[in-house]
C-alpha positions as CSV (number, residue, x, y, z in Angstrom):
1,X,-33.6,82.5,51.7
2,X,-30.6,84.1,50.3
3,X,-28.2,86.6,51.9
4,X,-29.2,89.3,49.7
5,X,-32.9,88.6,50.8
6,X,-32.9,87.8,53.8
7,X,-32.9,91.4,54.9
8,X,-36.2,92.2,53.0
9,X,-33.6,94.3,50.4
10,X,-31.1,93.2,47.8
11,X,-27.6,93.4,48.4
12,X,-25.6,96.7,47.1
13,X,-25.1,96.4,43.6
14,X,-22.0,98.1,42.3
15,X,-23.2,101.3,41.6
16,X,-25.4,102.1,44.8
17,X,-23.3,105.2,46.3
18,X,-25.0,105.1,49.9
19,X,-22.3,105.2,52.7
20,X,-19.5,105.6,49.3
21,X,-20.8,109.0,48.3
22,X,-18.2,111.0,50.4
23,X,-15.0,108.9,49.4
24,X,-13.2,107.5,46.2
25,X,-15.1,107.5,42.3
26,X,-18.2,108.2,44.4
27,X,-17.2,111.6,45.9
28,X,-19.5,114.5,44.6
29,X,-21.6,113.1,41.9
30,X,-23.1,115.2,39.4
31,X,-27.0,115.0,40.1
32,X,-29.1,113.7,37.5
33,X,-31.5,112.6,40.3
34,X,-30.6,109.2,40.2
35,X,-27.6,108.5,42.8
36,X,-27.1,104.9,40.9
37,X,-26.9,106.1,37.4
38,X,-24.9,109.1,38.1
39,X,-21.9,107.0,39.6
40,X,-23.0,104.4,36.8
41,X,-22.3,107.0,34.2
42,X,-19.1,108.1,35.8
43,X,-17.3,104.6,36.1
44,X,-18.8,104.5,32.1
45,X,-16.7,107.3,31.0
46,X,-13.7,107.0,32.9
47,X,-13.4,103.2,32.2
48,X,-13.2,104.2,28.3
49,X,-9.9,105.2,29.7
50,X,-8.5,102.1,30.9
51,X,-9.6,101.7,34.4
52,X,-10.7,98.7,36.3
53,X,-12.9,98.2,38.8
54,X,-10.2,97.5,40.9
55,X,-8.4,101.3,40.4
56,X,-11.5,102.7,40.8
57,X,-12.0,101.3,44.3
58,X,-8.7,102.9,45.9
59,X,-8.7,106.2,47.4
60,X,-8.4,109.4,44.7
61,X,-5.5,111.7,44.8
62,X,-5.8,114.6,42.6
63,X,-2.5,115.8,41.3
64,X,-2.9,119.8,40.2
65,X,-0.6,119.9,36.8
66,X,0.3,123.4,36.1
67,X,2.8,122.6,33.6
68,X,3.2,125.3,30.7
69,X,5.6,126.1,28.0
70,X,5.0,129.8,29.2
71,X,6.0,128.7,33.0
72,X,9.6,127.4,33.0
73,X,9.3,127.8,36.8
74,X,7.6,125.5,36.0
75,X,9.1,123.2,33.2
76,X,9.7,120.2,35.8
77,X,6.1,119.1,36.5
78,X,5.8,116.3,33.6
79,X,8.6,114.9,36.1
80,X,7.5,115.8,39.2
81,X,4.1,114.3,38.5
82,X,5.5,110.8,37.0
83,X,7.1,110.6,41.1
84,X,3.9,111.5,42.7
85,X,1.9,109.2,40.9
86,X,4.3,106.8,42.2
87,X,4.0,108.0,45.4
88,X,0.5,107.6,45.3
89,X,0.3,104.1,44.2
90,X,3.2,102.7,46.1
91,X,1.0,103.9,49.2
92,X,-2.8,102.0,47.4
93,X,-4.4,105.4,45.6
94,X,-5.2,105.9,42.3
95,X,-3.3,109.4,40.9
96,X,-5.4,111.6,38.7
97,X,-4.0,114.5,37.5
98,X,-6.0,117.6,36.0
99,X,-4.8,121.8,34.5
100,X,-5.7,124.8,35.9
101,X,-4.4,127.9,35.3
102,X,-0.5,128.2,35.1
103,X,0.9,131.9,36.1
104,X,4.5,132.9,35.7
105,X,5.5,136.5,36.9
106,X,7.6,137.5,33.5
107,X,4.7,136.5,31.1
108,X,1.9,137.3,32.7
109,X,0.0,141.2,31.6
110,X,-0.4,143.5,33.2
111,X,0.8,141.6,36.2
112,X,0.6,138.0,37.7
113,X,-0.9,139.1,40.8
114,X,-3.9,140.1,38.7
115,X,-4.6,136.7,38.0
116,X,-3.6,135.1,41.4
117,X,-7.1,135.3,42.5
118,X,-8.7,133.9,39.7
119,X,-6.1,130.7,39.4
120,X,-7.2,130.6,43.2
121,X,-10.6,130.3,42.1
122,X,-9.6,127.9,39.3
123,X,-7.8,125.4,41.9
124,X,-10.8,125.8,44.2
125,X,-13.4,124.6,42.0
126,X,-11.8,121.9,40.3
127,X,-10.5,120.6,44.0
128,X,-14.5,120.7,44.2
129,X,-16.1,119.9,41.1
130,X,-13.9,116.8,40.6
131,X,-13.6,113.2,42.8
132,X,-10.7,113.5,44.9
133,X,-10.2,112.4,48.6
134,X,-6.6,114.6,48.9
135,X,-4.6,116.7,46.6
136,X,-1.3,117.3,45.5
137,X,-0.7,121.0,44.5
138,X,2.1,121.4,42.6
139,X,3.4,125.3,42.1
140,X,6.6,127.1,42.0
141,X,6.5,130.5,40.1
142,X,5.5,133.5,43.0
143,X,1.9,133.9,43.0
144,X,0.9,130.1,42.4
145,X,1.7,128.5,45.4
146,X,0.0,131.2,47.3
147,X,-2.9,130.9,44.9
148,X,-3.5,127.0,45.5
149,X,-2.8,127.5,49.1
150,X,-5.6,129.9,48.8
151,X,-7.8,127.2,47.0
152,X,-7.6,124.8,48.8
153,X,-8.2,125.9,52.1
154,X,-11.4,126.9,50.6
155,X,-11.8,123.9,49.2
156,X,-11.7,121.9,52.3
157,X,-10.3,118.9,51.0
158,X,-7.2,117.6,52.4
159,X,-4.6,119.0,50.4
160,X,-0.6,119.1,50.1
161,X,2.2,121.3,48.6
162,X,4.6,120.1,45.9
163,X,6.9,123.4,44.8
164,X,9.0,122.7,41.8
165,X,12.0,123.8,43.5
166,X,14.5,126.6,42.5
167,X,16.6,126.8,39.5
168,X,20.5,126.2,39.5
169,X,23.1,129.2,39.6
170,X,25.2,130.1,36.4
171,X,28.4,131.7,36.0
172,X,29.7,134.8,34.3
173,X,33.2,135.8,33.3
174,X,34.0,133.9,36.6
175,X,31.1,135.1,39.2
176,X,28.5,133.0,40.3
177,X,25.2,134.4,39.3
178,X,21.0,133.7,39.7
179,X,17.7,135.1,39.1
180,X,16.6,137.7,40.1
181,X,18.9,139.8,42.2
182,X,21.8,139.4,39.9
183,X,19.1,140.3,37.1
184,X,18.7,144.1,38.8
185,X,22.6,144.4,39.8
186,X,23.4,143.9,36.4
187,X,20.8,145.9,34.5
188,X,21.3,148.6,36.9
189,X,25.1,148.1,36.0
190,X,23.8,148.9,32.0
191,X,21.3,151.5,33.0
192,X,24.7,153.1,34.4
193,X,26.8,152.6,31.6
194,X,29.1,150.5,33.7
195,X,28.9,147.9,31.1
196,X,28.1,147.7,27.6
197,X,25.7,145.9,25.2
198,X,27.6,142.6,24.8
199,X,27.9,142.2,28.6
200,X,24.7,142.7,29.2
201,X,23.4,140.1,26.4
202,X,26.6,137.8,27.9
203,X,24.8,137.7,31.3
204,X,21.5,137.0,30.2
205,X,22.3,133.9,28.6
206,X,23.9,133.1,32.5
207,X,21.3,134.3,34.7
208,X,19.1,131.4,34.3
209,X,21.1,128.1,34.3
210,X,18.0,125.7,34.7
211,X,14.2,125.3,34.8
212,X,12.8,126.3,38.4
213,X,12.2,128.8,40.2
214,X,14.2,132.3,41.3
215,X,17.4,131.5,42.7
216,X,17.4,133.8,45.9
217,X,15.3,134.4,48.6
218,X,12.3,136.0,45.9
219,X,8.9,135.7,46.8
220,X,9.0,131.6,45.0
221,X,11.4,131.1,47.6
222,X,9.8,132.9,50.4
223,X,6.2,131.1,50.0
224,X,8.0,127.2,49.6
225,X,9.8,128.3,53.0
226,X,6.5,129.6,54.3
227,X,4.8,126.7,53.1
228,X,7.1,124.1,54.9
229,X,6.6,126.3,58.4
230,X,2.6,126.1,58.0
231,X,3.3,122.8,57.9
232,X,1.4,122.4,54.8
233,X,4.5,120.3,53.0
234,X,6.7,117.3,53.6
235,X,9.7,118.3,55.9
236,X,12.4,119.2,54.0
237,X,10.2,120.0,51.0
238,X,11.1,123.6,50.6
239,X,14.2,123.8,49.4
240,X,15.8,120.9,47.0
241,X,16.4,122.6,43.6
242,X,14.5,121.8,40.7
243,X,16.6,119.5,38.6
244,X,18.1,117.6,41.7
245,X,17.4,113.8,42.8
246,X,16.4,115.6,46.0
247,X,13.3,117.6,44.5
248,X,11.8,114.2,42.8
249,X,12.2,111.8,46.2
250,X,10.4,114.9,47.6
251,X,7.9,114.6,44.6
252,X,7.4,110.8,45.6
253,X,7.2,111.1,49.1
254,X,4.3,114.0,48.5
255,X,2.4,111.5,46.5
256,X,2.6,108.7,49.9
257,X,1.6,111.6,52.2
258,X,-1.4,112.6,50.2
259,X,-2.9,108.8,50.4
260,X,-2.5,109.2,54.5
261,X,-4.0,112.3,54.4
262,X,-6.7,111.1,52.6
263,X,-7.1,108.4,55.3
264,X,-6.8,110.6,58.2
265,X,-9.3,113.4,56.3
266,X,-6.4,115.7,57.4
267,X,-8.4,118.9,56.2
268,X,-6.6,121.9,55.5
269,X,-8.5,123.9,58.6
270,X,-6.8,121.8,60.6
271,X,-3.2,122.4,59.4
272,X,-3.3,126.4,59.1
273,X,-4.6,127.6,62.6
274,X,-3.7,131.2,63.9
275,X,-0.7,129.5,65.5
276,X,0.7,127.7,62.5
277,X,-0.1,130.9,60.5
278,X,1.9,132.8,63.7
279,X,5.1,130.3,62.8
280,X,5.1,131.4,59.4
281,X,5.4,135.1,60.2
282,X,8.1,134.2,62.0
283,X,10.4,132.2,59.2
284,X,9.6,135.2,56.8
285,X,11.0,137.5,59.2
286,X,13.8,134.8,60.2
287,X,14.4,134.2,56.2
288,X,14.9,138.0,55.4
289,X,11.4,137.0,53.1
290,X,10.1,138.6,50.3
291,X,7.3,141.8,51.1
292,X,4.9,139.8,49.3
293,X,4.9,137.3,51.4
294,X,2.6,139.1,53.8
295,X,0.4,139.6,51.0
296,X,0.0,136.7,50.3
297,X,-0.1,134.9,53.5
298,X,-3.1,137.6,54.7
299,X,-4.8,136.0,51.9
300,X,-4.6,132.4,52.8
301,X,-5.2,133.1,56.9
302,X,-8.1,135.1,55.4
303,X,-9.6,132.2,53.9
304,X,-9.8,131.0,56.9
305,X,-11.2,133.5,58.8
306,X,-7.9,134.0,60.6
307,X,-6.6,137.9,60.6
308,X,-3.0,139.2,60.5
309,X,-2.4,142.2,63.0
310,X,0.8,144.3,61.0
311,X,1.4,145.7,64.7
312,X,1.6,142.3,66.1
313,X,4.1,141.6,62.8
314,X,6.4,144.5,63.5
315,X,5.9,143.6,67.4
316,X,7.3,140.3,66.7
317,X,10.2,141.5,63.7
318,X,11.8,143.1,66.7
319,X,12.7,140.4,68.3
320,X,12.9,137.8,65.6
321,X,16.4,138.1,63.8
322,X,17.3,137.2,60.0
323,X,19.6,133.7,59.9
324,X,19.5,132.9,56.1
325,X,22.5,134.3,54.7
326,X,20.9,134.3,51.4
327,X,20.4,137.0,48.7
328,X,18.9,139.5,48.7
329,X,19.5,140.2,52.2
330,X,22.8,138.2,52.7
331,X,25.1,136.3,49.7
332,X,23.8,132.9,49.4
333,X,21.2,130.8,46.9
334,X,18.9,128.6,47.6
335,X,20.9,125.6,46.9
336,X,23.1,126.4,49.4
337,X,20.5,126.7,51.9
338,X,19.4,123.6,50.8
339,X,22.6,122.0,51.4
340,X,22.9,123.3,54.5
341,X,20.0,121.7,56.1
342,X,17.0,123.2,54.6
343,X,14.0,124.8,56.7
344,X,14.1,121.4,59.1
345,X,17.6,123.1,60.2
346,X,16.5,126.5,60.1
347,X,13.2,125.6,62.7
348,X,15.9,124.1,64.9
349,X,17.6,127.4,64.9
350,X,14.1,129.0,65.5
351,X,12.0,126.8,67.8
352,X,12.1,129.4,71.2
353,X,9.8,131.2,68.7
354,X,7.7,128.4,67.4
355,X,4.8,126.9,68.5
356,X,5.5,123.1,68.5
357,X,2.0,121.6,68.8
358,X,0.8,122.3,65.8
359,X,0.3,119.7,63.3
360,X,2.0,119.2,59.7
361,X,0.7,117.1,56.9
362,X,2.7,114.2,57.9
363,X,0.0,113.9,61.1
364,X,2.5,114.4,63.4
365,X,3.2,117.8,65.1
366,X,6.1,120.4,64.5
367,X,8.0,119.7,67.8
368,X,7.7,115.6,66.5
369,X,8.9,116.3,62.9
370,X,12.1,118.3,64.6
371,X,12.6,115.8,66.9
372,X,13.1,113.5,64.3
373,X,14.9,115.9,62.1
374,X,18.5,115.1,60.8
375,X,21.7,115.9,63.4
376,X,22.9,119.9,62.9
377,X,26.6,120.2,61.2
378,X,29.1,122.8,60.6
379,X,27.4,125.9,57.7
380,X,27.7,129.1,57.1
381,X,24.2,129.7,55.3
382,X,21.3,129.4,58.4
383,X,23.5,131.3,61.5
384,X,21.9,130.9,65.3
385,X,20.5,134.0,67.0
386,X,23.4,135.0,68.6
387,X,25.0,135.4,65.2
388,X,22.5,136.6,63.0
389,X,22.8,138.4,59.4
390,X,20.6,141.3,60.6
391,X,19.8,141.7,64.0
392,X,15.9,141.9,63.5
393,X,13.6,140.8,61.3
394,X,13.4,141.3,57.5
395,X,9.9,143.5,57.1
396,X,9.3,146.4,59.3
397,X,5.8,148.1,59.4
398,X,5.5,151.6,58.5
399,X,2.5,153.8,59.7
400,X,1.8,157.8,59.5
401,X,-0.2,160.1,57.3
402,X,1.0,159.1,54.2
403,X,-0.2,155.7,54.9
404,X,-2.5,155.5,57.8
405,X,-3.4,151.8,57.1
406,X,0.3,150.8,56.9
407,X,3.2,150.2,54.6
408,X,6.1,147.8,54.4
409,X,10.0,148.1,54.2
410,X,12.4,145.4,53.8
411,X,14.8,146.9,56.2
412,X,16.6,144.0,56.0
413,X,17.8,144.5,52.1
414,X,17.9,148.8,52.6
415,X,20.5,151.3,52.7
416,X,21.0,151.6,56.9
417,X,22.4,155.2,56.1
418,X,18.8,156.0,54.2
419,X,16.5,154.4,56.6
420,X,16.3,157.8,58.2
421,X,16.0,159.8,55.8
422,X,13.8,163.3,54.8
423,X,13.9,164.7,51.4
424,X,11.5,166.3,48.5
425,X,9.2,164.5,46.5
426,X,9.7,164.1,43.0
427,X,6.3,162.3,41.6
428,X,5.1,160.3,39.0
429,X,1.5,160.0,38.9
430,X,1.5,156.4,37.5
431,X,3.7,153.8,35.8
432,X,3.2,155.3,32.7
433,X,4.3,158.8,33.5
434,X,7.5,157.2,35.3
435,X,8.3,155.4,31.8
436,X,8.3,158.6,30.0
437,X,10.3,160.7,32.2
438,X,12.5,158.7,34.4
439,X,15.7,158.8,32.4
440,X,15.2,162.6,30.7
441,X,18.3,164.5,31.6
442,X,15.9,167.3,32.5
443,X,14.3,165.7,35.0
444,X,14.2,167.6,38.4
445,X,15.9,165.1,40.6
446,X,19.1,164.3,43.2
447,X,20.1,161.9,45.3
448,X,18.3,163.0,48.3
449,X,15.1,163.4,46.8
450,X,12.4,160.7,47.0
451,X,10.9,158.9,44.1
452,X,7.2,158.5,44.8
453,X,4.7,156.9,42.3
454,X,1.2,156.4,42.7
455,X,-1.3,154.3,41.3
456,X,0.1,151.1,40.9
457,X,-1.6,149.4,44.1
458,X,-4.6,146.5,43.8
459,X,-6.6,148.6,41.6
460,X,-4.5,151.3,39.9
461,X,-2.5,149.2,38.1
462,X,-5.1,146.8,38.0
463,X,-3.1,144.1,40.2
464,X,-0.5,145.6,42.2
465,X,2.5,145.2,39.9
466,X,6.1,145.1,40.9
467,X,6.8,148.3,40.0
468,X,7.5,149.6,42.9
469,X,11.6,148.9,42.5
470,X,11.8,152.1,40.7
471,X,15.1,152.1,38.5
472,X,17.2,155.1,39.6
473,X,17.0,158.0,37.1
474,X,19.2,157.4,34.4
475,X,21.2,160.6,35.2
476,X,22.1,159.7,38.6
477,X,22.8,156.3,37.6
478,X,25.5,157.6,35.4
479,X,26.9,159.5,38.6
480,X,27.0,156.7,40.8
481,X,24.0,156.2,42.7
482,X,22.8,153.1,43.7
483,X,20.2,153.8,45.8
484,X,17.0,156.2,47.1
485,X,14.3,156.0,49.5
486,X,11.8,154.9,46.8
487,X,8.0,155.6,48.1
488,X,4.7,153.9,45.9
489,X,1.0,151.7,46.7
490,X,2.6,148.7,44.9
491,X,4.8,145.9,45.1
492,X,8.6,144.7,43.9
493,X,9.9,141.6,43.8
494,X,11.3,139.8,46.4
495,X,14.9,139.0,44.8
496,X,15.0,143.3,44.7
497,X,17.0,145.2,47.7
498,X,17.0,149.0,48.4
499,X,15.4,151.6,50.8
500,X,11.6,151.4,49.2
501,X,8.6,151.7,50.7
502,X,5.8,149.7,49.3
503,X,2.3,148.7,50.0
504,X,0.8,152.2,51.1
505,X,-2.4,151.8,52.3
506,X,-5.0,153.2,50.9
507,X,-3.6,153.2,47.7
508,X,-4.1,156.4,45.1
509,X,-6.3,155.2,42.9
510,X,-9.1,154.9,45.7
511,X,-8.3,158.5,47.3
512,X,-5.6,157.6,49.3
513,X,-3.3,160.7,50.7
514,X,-0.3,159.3,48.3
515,X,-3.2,160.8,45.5
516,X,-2.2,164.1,46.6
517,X,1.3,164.0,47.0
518,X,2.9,167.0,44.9
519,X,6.4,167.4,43.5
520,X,8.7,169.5,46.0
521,X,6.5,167.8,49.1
522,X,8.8,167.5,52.0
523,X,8.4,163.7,53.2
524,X,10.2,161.7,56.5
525,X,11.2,158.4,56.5
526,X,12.2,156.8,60.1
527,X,12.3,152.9,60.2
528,X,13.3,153.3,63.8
529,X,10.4,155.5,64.4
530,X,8.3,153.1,61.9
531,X,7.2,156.1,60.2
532,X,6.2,157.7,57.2
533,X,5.1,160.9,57.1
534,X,4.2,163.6,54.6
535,X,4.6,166.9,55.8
536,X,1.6,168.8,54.7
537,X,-0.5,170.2,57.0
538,X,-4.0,168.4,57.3
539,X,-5.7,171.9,55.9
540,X,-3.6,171.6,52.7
541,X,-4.3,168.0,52.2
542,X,-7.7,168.3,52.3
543,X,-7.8,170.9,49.6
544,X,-6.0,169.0,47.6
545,X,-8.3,166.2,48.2
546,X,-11.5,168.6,47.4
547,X,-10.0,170.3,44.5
548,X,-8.8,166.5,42.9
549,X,-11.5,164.4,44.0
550,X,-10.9,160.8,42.9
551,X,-13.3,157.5,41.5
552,X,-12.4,154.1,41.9
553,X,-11.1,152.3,38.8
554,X,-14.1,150.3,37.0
555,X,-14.4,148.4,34.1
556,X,-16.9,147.4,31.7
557,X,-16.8,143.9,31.3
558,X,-15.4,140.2,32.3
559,X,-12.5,139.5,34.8
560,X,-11.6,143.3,34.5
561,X,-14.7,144.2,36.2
562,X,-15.0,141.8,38.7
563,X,-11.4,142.4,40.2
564,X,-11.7,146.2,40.6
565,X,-15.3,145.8,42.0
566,X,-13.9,143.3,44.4
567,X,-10.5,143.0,45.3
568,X,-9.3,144.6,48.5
569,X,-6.3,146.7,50.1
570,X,-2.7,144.9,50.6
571,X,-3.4,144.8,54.4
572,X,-6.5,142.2,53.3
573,X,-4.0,140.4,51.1
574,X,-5.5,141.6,47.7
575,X,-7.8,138.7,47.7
576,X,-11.8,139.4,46.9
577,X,-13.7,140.5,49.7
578,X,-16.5,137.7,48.5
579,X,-13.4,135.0,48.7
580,X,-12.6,135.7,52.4
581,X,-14.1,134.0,55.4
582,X,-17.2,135.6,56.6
583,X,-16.5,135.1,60.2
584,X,-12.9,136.3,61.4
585,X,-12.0,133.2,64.3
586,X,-8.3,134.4,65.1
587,X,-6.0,137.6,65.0
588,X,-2.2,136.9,65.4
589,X,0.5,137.8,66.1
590,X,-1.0,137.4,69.6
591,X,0.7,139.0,72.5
C-alpha cells in the first residue's frame, strides 16, 4: 500500500485548497462550486504571466499603486514600488501590485474630499476581492492616505503605510519657499497689489521644486505624522522627503515588514485601538496639524467602531503643547523635521502623554520602538515642553449657538489679537455668491467685520471643499489687511494660517443655524471661552428658520446621489453612515 492510500484518500494534489484557502494564491477564491478548479483556474491565468509554482507558493503582498500623471504627489510610486517589491522578496513573499483610484487635492472637482470615500471604498474591495496575505498602501496627496487607512481597517487584512514623502523646497529671488503656505502668502501678496504679474508667474515656477507631497505641516504632512503615531508605519516612515535615499530604504524596509505581518496576521484592529487612536490626537495637537486631520482620523476610528469625543480633544489640547516649529504654525519644512529626527524624536519629546503599550506594525510596542530609537542631538525644529512654539495645542474646539455640534480653530496659526473678537456679519450664501462679490469695491465690508459663508460643508458643496480660507476682500487687501475672523461649514487646507473658523456643525445646507445667519448679525468669537456665538435671540432665529425652511441637497443619479444620501456631519468624519462600524467599542480621549 502506498502513502497516498494508505489513508483510504489520495494525497493533496496541487490544487486541493483545504487548510490553503485562507493564505497565499489560495486566499478568497472566486466560487464556481468547485474549490479545485477555482484555484486550478487561477494559477492558469496568472502563470500566463510568468509565475512558477514556486512564486506562487510564498506569501502574497499586495502593493496598492496609485501612481497618476494627474497626482505628482504622487509621481514617485513607479520607484517606491520597485523598493518594496524588494523588500518583499528579500523577506520570501511574492509582490503584486494593483490601481485604484488616485486623488490629488488641485485636480480633483468639485473637491477631493468628495471622492475620499469612494477611493476608500475602491482600496477596500480590491484589499478583498484580490489574494493577498498583507498590504502595502502607498499614498501621499491629503485625502489618500486617510482613504486607504479607511480601507483597510475595513478590510481586515493586515495592512501597512507607505506615504510618498514630501516635496523639496525652492528658492525665490533669495527666499526659501514650499507648497502650500508660501502659495497663499504670495497670492495674497498679488491679490494686494504688493507684487506684480511677473513676480507672481516667477514664484510659481519656485513653489514646487520636486514631486511629493506639500512641503509644510498641510494635511499630507499631518496624516504621514498621524500615521507613524497609530503605529500603522515603519518608525521613521513619516517624514523622509520624496526624492531622498531615505524615502526609498523606507520603501524597502515597508516591503520586509509587510511579509512579517503577513506571518504574524497582524490585522489592522489590532494596531488602531482607542489608545493608539488617543496617541494620534495627541501628535496632531503636538505637530500644530492640519484641521482636517480630525476629519479624517474620526473616519478611520469610525471604521472601527471607536468614537472621538471633541470635548475630550480640546480637554487634552490644553495641556498638550505644539513642538514642530514648522509652517504653518512655526517656520520650518518638512525636510527639516526630518533632519531633525523625524516623529521617532518628536514621541521622545511626547511620551508622558503617550501610551506605550500599544503595538506598531513592526510587532513590537511603542515604548520598544522608542527604546530602540536613535540618540537625541542638538535642533531647533521639534522643541521639549518646556520650550514649546505655542503653549497649547494646535486645534481648539468651538461650541455655542452658531454651532451647537462643534467647530474647529487652528489657534495655533491665528491672529492672538483676533481670537477674541465680536463684529458684524458680512454673508455669502455659498461659494458661488463669495466669487462674484468678494473683491467689488462696493462691497459692505471692514476689517472688523466677519466673513461668514455657508453651504460649503459635506453636502452643500457636495464634499466639504477648502473653501473655507476666504481670501480677504480685495479692497482691504489693498489697505493692508492680512487677516479676519473668517466663519463657514467647510474646510481649508492645512498649509493655510489665519483666525477661521471651520467645520460648523450642522452645516447650512441641512438647516443648520449658519442657514440663517443675515448680513449686519452681531457674532462673538472667544477661543478662550471656546465659543461661538451668534447673537440673535432664539425667537428671531426661529423665524428665520420658519420663514426659510431648508431641504437637503439630493441628486438624481450615480456617486452624486449616493454621497448626499449618505455621508455624514464633520464630527462623524464625513465618511458614509453605511461605512462606519455598527457597534461603537471605544470613545477617547478618555479621562
Amino acid at each position: 500500500m502506498t502513502d497516498e492510500t494508505k489513508h483510504g484518500k489520495p494525497a493533496p494534489g496541487p490544487f486541493d485548497s483545504a487548510g490553503t484557502a485562507s493564505r497565499g494564491v489560495a486566499r478568497g477564491l472566486t466560487n464556481y462550486g468547485d474549490t479545485g478548479f477555482s484555484l486550478f483556474l487561477r494559477k492558469a491565468f496568472i502563470k500566463g504571466a510568468g509565475y512558477t509554482d514556486d512564486a506562487l507558493s510564498r506569501p502574497i503582498i499586495g502593493i496598492v499603486n496609485t501612481g497618476s500623471s494627474y497626482n505628482p504627489c504622487h509621481g514617485n510610486a513607479p520607484q517606491l514600488i520597485e523598493a518594496v517589491k524588494r523588500g518583499v522578496m528579500l523577506a520570501g513573499g511574492l509582490p503584486m501590485d494593483f490601481p485604484t483610484i488616485s486623488v490629488h487635492e488641485s485636480f480633483s472637482q468639485p473637491t477631493s474630499m468628495y471622492l475620499r470615500n469612494l477611493m476608500s471604498m475602491d482600496t477596500e474591495e480590491m484589499i478583498r476581492a484580490q489574494p493577498m496575505d498583507a498590504v502595502v498602501l502607498i499614498g501621499g496627496c491629503d485625502k489618500t492616505v486617510p482613504a486607504q487607512l479607511m480601507g483597510a481597517a475595513s478590510a481586515g487584512v493586515p495592512a501597512i503605510q507607505l506615504v510618498t514623502g514630501s516635496m523639496l523646497t525652492g528658492s525665490h529671488r533669495g527666499e526659501r519657499v514650499g507648497a502650500c503656505t508660501d502659495c497663499r502668502r504670495y497670492w495674497g501678496r498679488y491679490r494686494a497689489e504688493e507684487i506684480d504679474a511677473q513676480e507672481i508667474a516667477d514664484v510659481n515656477n519656485q513653489l514646487v521644486a520636486s514631486v511629493g507631497t506639500c512641503s509644510v505641516m498641510g494635511t499630507a504632512s499631518t496624516m504621514a505624522c498621524i500615521t507613524e503615531a497609530l503605529g500603522m508605519m515603519v518608525a521613521g516612515g513619516a517624514s523622509a522627503p520624496a526624492v531622498t535615499a531615505d524615502r526609498v530604504r523606507v520603501a524597502e524596509k515597508t516591503g520586509a515588514t509587510a511579509v512579517a505581518m503577513a506571518a504574524s496576521r497582524l490585522t489592522p484592529d489590532r494596531i488602531l485601538t482607542g489608545k493608539s487612536i488617543e496617541n494620534a490626537l495627541r501628535v496632531l495637537l503636538a505637530i500644530g496639524g492640519s484641521t482636517n486631520g480630525i476629519v479624517h482620523l474620526t473616519a478611520i476610528a469610525g471604521r472601527l467602531g471607536i468614537d472621538i469625543d471633541l470635548a475630550g480633544l480640546d480637554r487634552i489640547s490644553r495641556e498638550t503643547p505644539v513642538l514642530v516649529d514648522l509652517k504653518p504654525s512655526g517656520q520650518h519644512y518638512m525636510e527639516d523635521f526630518h533632519d531633525a529626527g523625524g516623529m521617532p524624536a518628536l514621541l521622545r519629546e511626547l511620551r508622558p502623554y503617550l501610551h506605550l503599550d500599544v503595538l506598531t506594525v513592526s510587532g513590537r510596542t511603542l515604548g520598544e520602538e522608542l527604546d530602540g530609537a536613535p540618540p537625541a542631538f542638538p535642533q531647533e525644529v521639534i522643541r521639549k515642553p518646556a520650550s514649546p512654539i505655542y503653549p497649547v495645542g494646535g486645534l481648539a474646539v468651538l461650541r455655542g449657538n452658531l454651532a451647537p455640534g462643534g467647530a474647529i480653530i487652528k489657534q495655533s496659526a491665528a491672529n492672538a489679537a483676533l481670537m477674541e473678537h465680536e463684529g458684524r456679519a458680512v454673508v455669502f450664501e455659498d461659494a458661488e455668491d463669495m466669487a462674484r462679490r468678494i473683491d467689488d469695491d462696493a462691497l459692505d465690508v471692514a476689517a472688523d467685520d466677519i466673513l461668514v459663508l455657508k453651504r460649503i460643508g459635506p453636502t452643500g458643496a457636495p464634499g466639504m471643499p477648502e473653501a473655507g480660507y476666504m481670501p480677504i476682500p480685495k479692497k482691504l487687501a489693498r489697505a493692508g489687511v492680512k487677516d479676519m475672523v473668517r466663519i463657514s461649514d467647510g474646510r481649508m487646507s492645512g498649509t493655510a494660517a489665519g483666525t477661521i473658523v471651520l467645520h460648523v456643525t450642522p452645516e447650512a445646507a441641512i438647516g443648520g443655524p449658519l442657514a440663517y445667519v443675515q448680513n449686519g448679525d452681531r457674532i462673538r468669537l472667544s477661543v478662550a471661552g471656546r465659543e461661538i456665538s451668534l447673537l440673535v435671540d432664539e425667537a428671531e432665529l426661529a423665524r428665520r428658520a420658519a420663514a426659510q425652511p431648508v431641504s437637503r441637497p439630493a441628486a438624481d443619479r450615480g456617486y452624486r446621489k449616493l454621497f448626499l444620501q449618505s455621508v455624514t456631519q464633520a464630527d462623524q468624519g464625513v465618511d458614509f453612515d453605511f461605512l462606519r462600524a455598527g457597534v461603537t467599542r471605544d470613545t477617547v480621549p478618555k479621562k
